[in-house]
Structure formats: C-alpha cells, structure tokens
ROVODREN-891423 format. One line per 8 residues: number of its first residue (from 1); their letters; for each residue x, y, z of N, C-alpha, C. Coordinates in Angstrom, 1 decimal, padded with zeros to 4 digits. Layout:
NUM> a> X,Y,Z,X,Y,Z,X,Y,Z | ...
This chain:
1> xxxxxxxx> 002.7,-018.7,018.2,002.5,-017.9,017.0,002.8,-016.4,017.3 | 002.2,-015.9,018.5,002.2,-014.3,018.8,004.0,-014.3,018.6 | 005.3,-014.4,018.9,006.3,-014.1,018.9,006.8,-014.0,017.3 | 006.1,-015.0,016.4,007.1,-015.4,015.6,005.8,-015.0,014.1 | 004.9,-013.9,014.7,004.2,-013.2,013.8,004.5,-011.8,013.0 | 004.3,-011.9,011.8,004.6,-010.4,011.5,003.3,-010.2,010.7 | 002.9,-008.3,010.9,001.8,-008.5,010.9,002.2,-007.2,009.7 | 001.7,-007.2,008.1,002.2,-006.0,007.4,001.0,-005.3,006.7
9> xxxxxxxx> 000.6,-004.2,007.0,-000.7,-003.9,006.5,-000.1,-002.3,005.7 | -000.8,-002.4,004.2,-000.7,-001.3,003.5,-001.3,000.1,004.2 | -001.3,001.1,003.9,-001.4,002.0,004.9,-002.9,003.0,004.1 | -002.4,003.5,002.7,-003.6,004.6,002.4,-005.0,003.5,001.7 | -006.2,003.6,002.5,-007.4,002.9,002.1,-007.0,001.7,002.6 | -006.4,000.9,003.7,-006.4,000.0,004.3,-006.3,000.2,005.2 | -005.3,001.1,006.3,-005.5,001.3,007.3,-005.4,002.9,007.9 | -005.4,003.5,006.9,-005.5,005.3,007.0,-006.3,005.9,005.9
17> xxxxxxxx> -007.2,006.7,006.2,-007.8,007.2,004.9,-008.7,009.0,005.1 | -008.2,009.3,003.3,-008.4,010.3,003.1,-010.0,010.7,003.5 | -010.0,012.1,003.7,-011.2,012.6,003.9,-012.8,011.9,002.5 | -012.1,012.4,001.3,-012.8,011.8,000.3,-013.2,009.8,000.2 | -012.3,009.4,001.2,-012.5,007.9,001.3,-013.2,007.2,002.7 | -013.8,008.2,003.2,-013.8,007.9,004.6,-015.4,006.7,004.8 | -016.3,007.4,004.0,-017.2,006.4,003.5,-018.2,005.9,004.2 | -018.7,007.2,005.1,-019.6,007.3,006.4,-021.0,007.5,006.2
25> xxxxxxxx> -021.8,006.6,006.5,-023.3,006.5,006.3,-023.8,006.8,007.4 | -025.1,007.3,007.6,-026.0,007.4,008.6,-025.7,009.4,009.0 | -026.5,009.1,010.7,-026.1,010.4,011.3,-025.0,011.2,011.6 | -024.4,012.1,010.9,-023.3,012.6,011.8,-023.0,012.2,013.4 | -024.1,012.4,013.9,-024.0,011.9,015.4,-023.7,010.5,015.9 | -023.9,010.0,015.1,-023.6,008.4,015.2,-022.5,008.1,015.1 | -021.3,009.2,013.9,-019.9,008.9,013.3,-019.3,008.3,014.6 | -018.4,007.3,014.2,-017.0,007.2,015.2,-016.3,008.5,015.6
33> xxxxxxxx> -015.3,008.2,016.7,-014.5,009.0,017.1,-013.0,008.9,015.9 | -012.9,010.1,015.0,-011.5,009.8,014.6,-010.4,010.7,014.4 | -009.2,010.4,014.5,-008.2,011.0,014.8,-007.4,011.5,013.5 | -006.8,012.3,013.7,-005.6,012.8,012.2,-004.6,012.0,012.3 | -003.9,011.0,011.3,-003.0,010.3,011.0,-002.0,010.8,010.3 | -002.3,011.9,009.3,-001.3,012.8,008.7,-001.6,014.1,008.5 | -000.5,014.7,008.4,-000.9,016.6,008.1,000.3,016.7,007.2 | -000.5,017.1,006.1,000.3,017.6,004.8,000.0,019.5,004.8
41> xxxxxxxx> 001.3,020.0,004.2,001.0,021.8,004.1,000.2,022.4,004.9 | 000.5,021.6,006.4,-000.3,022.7,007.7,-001.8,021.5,008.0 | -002.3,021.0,007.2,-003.9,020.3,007.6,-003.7,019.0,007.2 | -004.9,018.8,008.2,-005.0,017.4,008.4,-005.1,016.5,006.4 | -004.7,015.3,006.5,-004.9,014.7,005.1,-005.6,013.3,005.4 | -005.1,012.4,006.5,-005.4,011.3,006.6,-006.2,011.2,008.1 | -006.8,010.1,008.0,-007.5,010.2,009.2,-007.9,008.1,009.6 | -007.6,008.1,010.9,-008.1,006.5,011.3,-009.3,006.7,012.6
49> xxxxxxxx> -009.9,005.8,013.1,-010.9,005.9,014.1,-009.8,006.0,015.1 | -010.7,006.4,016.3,-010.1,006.4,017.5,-010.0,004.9,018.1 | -010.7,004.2,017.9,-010.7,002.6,018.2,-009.5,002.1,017.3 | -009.3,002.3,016.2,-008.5,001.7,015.3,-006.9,002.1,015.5 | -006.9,003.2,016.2,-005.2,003.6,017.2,-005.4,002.8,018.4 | -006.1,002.5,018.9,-006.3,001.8,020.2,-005.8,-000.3,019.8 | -006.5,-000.6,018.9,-006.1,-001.8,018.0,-004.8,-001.4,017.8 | -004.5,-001.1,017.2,-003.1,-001.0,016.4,-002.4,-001.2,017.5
57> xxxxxxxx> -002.3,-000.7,018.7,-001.4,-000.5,019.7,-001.2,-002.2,020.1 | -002.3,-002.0,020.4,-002.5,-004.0,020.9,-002.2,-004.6,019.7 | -002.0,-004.8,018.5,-001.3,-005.1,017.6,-000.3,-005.7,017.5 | 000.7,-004.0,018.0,002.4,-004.0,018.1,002.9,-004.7,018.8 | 001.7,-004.6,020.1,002.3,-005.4,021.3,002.0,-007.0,021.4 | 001.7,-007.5,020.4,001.4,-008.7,020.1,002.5,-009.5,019.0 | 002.7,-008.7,018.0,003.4,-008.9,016.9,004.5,-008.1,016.0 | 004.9,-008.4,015.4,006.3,-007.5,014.4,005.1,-006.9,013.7
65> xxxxxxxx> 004.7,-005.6,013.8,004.0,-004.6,012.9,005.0,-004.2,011.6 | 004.4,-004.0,010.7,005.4,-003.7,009.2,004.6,-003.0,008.3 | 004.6,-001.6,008.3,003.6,-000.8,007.0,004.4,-001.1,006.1 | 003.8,-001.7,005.6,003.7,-001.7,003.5,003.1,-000.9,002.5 | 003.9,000.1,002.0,003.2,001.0,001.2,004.1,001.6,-000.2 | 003.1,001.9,-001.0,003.7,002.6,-002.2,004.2,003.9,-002.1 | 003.7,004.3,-000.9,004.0,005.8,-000.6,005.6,005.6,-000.5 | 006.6,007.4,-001.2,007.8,007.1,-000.9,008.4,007.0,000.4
73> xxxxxxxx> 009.8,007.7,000.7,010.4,007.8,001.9,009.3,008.8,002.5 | 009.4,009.8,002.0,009.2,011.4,002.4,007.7,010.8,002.7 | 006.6,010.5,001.6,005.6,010.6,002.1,005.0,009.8,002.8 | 005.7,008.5,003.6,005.7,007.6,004.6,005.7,008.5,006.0 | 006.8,009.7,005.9,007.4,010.0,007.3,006.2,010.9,007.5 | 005.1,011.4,006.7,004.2,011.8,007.4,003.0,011.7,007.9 | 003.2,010.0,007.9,002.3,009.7,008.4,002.4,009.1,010.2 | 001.8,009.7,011.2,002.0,008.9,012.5,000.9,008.1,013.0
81> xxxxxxxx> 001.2,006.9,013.1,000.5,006.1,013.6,001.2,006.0,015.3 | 000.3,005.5,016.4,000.3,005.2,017.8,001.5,004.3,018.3 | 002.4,004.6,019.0,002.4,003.7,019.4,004.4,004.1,018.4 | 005.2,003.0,019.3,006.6,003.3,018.8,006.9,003.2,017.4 | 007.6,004.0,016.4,008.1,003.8,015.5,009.0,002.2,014.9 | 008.0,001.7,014.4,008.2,000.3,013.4,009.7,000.3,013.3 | 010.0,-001.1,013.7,011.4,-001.6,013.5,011.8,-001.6,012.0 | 011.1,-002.3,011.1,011.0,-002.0,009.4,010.0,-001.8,009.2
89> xxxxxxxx> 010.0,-001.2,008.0,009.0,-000.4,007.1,009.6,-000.8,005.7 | 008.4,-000.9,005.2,008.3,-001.2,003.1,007.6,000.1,002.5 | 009.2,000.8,001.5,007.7,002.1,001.0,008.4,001.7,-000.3 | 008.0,002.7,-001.0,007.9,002.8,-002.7,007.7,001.6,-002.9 | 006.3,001.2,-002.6,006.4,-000.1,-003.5,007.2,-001.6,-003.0 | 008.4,-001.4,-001.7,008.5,-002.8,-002.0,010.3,-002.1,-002.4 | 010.2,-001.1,-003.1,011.5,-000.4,-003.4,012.7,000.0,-002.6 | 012.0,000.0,-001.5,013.2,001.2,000.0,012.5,-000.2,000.9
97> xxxxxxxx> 013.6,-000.7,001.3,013.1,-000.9,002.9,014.3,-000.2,004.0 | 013.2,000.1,004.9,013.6,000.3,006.0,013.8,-000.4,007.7 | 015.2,000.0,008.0,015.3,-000.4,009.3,015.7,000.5,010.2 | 015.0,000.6,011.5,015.5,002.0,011.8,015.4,003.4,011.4 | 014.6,003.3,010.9,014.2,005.1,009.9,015.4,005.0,008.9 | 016.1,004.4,008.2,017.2,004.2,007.4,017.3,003.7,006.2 | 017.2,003.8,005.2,017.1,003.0,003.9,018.1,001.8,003.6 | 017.2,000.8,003.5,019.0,-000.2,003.3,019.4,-000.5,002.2
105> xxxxxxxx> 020.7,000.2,001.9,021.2,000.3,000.9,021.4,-001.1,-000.2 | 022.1,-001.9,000.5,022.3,-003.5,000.2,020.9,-003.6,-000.9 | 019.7,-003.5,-000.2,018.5,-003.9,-000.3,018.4,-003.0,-002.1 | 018.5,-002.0,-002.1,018.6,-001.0,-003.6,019.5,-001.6,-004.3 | 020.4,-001.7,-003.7,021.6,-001.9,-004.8,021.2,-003.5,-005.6 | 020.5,-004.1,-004.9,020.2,-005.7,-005.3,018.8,-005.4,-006.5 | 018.0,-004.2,-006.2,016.9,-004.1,-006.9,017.2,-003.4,-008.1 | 018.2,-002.6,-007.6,018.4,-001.6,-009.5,019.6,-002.6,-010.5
113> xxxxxxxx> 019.9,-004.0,-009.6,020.6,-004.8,-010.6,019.8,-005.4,-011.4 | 018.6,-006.1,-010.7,017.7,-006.7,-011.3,016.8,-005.8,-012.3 | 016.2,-004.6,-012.5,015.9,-003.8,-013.2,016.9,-003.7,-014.4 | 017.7,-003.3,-014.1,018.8,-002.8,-015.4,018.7,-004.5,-016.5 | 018.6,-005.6,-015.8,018.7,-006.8,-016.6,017.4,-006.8,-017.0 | 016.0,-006.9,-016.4,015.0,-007.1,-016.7,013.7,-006.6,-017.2 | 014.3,-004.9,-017.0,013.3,-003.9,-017.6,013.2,-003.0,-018.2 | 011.8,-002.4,-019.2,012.6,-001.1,-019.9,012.9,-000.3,-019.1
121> xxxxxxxx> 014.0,000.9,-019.4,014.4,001.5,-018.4,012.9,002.9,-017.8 | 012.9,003.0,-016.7,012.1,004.2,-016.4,012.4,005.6,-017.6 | 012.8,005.8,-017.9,012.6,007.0,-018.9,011.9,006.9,-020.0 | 011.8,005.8,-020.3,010.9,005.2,-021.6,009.4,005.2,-021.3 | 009.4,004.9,-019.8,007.8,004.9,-019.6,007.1,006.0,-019.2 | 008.2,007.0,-018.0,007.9,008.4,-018.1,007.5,009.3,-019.3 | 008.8,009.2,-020.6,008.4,009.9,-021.5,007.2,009.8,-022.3 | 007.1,008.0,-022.4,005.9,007.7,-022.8,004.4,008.3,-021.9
129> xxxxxxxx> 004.3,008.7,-021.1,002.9,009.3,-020.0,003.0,010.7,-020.5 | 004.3,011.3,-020.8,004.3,012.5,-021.1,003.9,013.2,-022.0 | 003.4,012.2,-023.4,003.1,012.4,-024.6,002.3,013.5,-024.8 | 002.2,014.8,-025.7,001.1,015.7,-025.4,-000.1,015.3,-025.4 | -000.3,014.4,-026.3,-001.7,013.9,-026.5,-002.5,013.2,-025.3 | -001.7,012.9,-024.4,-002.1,012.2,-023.2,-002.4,013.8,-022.4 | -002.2,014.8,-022.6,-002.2,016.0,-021.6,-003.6,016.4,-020.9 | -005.0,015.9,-022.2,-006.2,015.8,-021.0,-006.4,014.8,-019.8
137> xxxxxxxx> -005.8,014.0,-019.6,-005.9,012.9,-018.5,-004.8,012.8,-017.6 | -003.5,012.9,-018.5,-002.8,012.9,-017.7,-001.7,014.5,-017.2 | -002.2,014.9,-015.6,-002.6,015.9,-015.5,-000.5,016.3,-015.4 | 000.1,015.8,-014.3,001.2,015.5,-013.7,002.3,014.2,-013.5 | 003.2,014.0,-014.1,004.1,012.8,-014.4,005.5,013.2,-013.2 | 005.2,012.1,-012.0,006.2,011.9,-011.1,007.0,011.0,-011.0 | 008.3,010.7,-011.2,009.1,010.1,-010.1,008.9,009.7,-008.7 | 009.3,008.4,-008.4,009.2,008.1,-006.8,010.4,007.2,-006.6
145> xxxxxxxx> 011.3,008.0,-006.2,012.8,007.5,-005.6,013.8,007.1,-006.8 | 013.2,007.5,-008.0,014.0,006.8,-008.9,014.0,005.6,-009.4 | 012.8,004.9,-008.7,012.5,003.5,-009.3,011.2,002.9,-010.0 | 010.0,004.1,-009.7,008.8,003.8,-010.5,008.4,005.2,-011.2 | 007.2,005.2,-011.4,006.7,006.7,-012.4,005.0,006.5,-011.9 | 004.9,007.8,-011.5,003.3,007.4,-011.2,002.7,008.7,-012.0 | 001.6,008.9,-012.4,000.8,010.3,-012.8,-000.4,010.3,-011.7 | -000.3,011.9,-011.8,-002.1,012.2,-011.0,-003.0,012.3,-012.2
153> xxxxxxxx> -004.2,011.7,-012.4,-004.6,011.8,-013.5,-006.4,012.7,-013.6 | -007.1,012.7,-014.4,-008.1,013.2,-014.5,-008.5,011.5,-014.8 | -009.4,010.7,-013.8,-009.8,009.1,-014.4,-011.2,009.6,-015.2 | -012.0,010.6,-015.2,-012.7,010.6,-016.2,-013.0,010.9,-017.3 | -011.6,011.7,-017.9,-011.3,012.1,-018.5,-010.2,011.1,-019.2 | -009.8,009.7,-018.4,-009.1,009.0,-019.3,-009.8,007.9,-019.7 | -009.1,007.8,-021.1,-009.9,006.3,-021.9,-009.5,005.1,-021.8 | -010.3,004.1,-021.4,-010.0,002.8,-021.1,-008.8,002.2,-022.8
161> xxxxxxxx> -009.2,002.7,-023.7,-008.2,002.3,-024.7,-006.9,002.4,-024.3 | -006.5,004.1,-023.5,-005.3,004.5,-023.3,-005.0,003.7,-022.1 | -005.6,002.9,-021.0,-005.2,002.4,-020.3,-004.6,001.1,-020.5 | -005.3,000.4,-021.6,-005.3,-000.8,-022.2,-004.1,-001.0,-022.9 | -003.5,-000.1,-023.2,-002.4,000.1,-024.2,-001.6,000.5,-023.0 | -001.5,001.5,-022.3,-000.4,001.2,-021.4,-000.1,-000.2,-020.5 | -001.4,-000.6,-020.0,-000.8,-002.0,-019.6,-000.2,-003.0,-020.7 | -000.4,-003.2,-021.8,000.4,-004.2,-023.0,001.7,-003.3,-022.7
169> xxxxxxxx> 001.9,-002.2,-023.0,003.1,-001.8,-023.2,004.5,-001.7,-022.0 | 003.6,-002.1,-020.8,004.2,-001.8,-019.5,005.1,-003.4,-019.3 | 003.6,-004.7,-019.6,003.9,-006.2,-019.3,004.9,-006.2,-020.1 | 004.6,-005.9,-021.5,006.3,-006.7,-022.6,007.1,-005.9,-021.8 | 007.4,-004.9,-021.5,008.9,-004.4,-020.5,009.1,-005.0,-019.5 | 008.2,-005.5,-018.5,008.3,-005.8,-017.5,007.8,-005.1,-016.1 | 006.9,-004.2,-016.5,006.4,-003.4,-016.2,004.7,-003.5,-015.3 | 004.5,-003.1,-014.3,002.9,-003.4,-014.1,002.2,-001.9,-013.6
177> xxxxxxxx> 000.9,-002.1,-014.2,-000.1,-000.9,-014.1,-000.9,-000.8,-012.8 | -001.3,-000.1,-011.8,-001.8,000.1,-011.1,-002.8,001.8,-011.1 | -003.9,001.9,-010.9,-005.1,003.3,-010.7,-005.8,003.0,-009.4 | -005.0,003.9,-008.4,-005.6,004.2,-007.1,-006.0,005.7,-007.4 | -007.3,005.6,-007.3,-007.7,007.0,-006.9,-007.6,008.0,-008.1 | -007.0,009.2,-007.6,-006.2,009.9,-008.7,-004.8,009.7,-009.1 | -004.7,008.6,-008.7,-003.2,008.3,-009.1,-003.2,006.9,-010.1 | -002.4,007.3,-010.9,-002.0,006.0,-012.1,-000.2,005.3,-011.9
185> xxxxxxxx> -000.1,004.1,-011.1,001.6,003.8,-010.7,002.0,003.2,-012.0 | 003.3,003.3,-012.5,003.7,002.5,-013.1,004.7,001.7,-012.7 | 005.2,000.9,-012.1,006.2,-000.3,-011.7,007.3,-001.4,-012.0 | 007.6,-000.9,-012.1,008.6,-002.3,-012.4,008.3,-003.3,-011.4 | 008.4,-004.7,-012.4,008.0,-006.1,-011.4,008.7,-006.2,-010.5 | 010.3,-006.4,-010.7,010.8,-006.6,-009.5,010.2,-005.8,-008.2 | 010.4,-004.4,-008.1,010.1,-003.7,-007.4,008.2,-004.3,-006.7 | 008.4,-004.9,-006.1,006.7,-005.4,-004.9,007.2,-005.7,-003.5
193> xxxxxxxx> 006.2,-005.6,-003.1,005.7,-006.0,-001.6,006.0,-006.8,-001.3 | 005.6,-008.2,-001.9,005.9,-009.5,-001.3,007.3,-009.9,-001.0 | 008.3,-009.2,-002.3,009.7,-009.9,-002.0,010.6,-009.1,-001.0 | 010.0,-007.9,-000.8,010.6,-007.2,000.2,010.1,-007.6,002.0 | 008.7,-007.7,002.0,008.4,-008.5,003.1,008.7,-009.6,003.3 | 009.1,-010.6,002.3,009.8,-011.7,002.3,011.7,-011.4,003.0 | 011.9,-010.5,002.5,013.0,-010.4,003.6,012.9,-009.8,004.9 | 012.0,-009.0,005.2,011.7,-008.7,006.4,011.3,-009.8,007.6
201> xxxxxxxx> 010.4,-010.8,006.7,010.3,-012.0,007.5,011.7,-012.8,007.5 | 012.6,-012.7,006.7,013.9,-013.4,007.1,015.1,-013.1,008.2 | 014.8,-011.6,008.3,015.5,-010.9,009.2,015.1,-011.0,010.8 | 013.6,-011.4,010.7,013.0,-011.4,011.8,012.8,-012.6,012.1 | 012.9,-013.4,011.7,012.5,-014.8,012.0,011.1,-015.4,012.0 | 010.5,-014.5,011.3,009.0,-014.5,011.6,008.6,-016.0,010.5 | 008.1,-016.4,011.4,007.2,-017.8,010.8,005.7,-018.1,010.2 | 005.0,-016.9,010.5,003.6,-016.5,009.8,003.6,-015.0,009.9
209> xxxxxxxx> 002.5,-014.9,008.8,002.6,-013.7,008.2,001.0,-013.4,007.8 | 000.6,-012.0,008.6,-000.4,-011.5,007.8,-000.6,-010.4,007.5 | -001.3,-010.7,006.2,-001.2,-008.8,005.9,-002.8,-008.6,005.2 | -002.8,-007.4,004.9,-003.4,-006.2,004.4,-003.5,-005.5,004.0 | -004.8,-005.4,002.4,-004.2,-004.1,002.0,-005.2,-004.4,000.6 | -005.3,-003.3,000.4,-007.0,-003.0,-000.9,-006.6,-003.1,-002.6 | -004.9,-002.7,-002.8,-005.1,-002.2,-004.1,-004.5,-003.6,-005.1 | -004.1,-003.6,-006.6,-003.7,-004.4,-007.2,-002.2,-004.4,-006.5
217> xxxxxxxx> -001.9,-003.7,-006.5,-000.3,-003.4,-005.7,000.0,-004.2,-004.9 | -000.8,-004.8,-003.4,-000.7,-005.3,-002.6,-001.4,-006.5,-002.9 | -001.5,-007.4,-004.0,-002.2,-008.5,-004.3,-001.2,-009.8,-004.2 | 000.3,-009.2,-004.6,001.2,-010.1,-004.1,001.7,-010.5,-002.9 | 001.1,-009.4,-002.1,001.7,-009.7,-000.6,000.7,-010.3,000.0 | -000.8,-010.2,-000.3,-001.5,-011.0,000.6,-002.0,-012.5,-000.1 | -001.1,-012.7,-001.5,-001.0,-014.1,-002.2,-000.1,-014.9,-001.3 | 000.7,-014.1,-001.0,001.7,-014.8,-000.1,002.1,-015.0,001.5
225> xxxxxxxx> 001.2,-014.8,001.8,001.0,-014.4,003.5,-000.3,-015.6,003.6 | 000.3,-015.9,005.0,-000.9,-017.2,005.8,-002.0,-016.7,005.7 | -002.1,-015.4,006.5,-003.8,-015.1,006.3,-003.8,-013.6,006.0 | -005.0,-013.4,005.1,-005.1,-012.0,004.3,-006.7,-011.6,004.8 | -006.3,-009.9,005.0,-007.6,-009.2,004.3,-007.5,-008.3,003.1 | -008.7,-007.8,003.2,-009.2,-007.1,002.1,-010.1,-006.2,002.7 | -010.5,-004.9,002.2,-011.7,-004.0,002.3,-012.9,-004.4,001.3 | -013.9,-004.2,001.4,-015.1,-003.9,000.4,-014.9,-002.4,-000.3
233> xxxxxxxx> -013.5,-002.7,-000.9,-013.2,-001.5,-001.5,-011.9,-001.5,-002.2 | -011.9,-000.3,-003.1,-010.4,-000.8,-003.6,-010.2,-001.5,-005.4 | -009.2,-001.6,-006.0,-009.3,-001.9,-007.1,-009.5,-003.7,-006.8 | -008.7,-004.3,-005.8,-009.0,-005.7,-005.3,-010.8,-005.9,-005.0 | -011.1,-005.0,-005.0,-012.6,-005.5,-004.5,-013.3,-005.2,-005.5 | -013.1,-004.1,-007.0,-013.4,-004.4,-008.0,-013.2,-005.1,-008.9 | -012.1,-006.1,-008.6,-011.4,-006.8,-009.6,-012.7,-008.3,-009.3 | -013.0,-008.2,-008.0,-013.4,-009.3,-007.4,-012.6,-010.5,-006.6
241> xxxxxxxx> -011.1,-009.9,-006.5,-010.0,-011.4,-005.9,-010.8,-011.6,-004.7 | -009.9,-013.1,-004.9,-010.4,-013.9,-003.6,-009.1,-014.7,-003.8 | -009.6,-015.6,-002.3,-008.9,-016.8,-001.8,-008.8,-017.4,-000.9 | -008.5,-018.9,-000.8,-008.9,-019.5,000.2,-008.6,-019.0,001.9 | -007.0,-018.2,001.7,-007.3,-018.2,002.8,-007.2,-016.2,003.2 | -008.4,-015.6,002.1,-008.6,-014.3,002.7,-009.6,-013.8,003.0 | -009.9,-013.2,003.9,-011.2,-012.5,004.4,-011.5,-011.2,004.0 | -012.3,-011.3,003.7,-013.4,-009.6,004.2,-014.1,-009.1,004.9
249> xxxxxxxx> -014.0,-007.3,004.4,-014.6,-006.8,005.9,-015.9,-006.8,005.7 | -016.8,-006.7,006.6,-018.4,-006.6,006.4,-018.3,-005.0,005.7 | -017.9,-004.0,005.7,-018.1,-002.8,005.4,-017.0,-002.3,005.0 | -016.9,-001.2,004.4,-015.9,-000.3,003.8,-015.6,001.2,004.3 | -014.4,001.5,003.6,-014.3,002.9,004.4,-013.3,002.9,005.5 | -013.1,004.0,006.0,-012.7,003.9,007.6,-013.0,003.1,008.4 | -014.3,002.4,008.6,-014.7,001.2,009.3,-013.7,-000.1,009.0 | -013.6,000.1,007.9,-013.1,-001.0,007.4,-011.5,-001.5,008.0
257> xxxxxxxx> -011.0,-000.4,007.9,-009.9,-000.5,008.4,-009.8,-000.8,010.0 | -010.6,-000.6,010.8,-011.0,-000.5,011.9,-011.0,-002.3,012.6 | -012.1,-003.1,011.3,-012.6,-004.1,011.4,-011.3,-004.7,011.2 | -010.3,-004.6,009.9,-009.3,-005.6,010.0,-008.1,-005.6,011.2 | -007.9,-004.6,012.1,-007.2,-004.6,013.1,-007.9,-005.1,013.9 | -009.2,-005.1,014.5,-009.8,-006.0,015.1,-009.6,-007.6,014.9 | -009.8,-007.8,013.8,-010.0,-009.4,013.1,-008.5,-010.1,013.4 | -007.8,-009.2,012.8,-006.0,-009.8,013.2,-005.4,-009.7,014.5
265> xxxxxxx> -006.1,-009.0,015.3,-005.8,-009.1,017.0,-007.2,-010.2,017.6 | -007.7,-010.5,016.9,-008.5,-011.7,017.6,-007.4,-012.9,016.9 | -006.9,-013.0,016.0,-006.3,-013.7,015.8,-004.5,-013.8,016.4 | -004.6,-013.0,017.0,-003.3,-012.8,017.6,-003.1,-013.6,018.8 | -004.7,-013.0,019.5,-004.7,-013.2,020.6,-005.1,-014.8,020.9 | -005.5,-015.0,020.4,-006.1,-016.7,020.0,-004.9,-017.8,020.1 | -004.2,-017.0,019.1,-002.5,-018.2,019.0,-002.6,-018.8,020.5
C-alpha cells in the first residue's frame, strides 16, 4: 500500500490555519508548540503545530503527498509546509494542476473546453454578485485564474434569501456555491478536486487514495477516495456529512489537523 498511496489533504482549516481558526481551549501554558506556515504583507497568516510539521514529514516519506486547495497559484506559493516541495499540487479548485511548480497547460485547455459547453459563462455570475443592491454583504468581487469568482463578504450581514437564490441560479448554469469563512466561491462544476486528483492518481500510479479536508468544496474528493477525514468543523461538519468510510477528529481547530496526520500515518504505517 505505502508505495502505491497518495495522500491529498486540503490545506486552509484542514491542515493549516488562520489565527482566527485556531480554536484553543484551556491554559495558554498548556497550548501546543506552533509554527508559521504562511506570511502574507510581512506577518505571519497561517499557522500548523509543531507536531503536525513533524507528521507531515513522515507522511511524505511514506506516500505521494498532494495539497488540494481552492487557493490560487499565487496564494498556494505562500504557503510552506516541511519537508520537499510536492511533486503535484491541485489549486484553484481542482482548476490548475501542478507538476513541478508548473501549471499544466494540457490540463486547462481540457477544462475551459468543457466550461464553454457546459456553463454560464463567468461574467454573468461576477456581474451578477456585483449588483449594487448586494453592496452591504457583498464587500469585494474576485476572480481566481479566470475560472471561478469568489467575494469577501460581510456573512452577517448577508441574507439567507440572497444565498438561496444564488445557489438556484448558480445549479441551472452549472454552477456550485460554496461560504468558507469570509469568503463566498462560486464554481463551475467541472472545475473540482476529485477529477483533478483523479488524474494525479493516474499519473502516479497510485492505487489508494486518501484525503482530507473540511469544506463543501472538498466533499467530492473525500466521496471519492478509499478513506476520508473530516474536522469537527467546517461547512462539512455543519452540513452533518458522513460515510461509511470517513472519519472524524475527536476535536477541532489546529488540533484537528494535527490528529488527521496522525490518523493517516498510522494508517500508512500499518499497510
């Protein structure tokens, strides 16, 4: 198993996390030891345990590691995790894969054919977020690589009506809704995780697959992988998913992430 494993865990609130998500109870004195994983405009932004760089390492050295994330090119490359730079990487969603720090082209060109056939085009949904009337909630309307549209939003400030109506309007295009945080994704179907890790495992030869990862985003990739976690957190843990064959962590937070690199290197090591 250890050779012919790939192991793909989403990165922000599954295995790296913001100061605001860290999710630490008890003594200060008691906290873990943890380390800075990203530095955005000069300071630290992300943060993992010091145990949980120590896992990871034993990880790599066990299995094909593979971050999967929404994050784009740009804000992938600032994130460092331990240990050598990943052979592939999945960002925007499932949108860019990478081999070699490289975008593969082949890989886009196959995804913006399928778009153009099957979806409304991104401008329609941009414009649509842009509307003035949306302007208390929805604070900032981004682009990410040209293939999805996300906003930073004000979530208490927005109304479940307006969310309700953008998901009907997103599904008839072809479109899916995602709210991490302060962020609202909007997606096109093709563009996921699973079918792009699905070629990663073809490239690699890998014959089992596990992953990881908290949000509705990553719900396709751990539908489709041998064995899955999850956090006690996340829009997945408010939705309530399950399945037969996914686990959870006893706790949330930075711990959390901690526990599932533990969990998948006991399973590593076991093969």
């Amino acid at each position: 198993m250890r050779a012919t494993t790939l192991v793909a865990c989403d990165l922000d609130r599954t295995l790296i996390y913001s100061k605001s998500a860290l999710w630490l109870t008890g003594e200060d004195k008691d906290a873990p030891a943890i380390v800075v994983a990203e530095v955005y405009e000069g300071a630290p932004l992300s943060f993992m345990t010091r145990a949980a760089e120590e896992l990871l390492l034993s990880v790599k050295s066990a299995a094909t590691f593979v971050p999967v994330t929404t994050r784009t090119q740009a804000q992938y490359e600032r994130v460092r995790l331990p240990g050598p730079v990943p052979e592939y990487a999945v960002t925007s969603n499932g949108g860019v894969l990478v081999h070699h720090g490289v975008p593969d082209a082949a890989w886009r060109e196959q995804l913006t054919g399928t778009m153009a056939a099957a979806c409304t085009p991104l401008e329609t949904i941009e414009a649509y977020l842009g509307r003035s009337g949306f302007a208390p909630w929805i604070l900032r309307v981004r682009r990410a690589e040209d293939l999805f549209v996300y906003a930073i939003i004000d979530r208490d400030a927005m109304p479940e009506t307006f969310l309700a109506a953008l998901v009907q309007l997103c599904a008839e295009g072809g479109w899916s809704v995602s709210v991490q945080g302060r962020k609202l994704y909007c997606v096109p179907l093709p563009i996921n995780k699973s079918d792009a890790l699905a070629e990663v495992a073809r490239r690699t030869g890998s014959g089992t697959v596990i992953a990881a990862g908290d949000s509705l985003l990553d719900q396709d990739m751990l539908d489709g992988a041998d064995l899955a976690f999850r956090p006690l957190h996340g829009e997945l843990h408010d939705a309530g998913y399950l399945a037969s064959h996914l686990r959870l962590t006893s706790v949330r937070g930075i711990l959390a992430g901690e526990e599932i690199l533990r969990s998948i290197l006991a399973e590593l090591t076991a093969a």
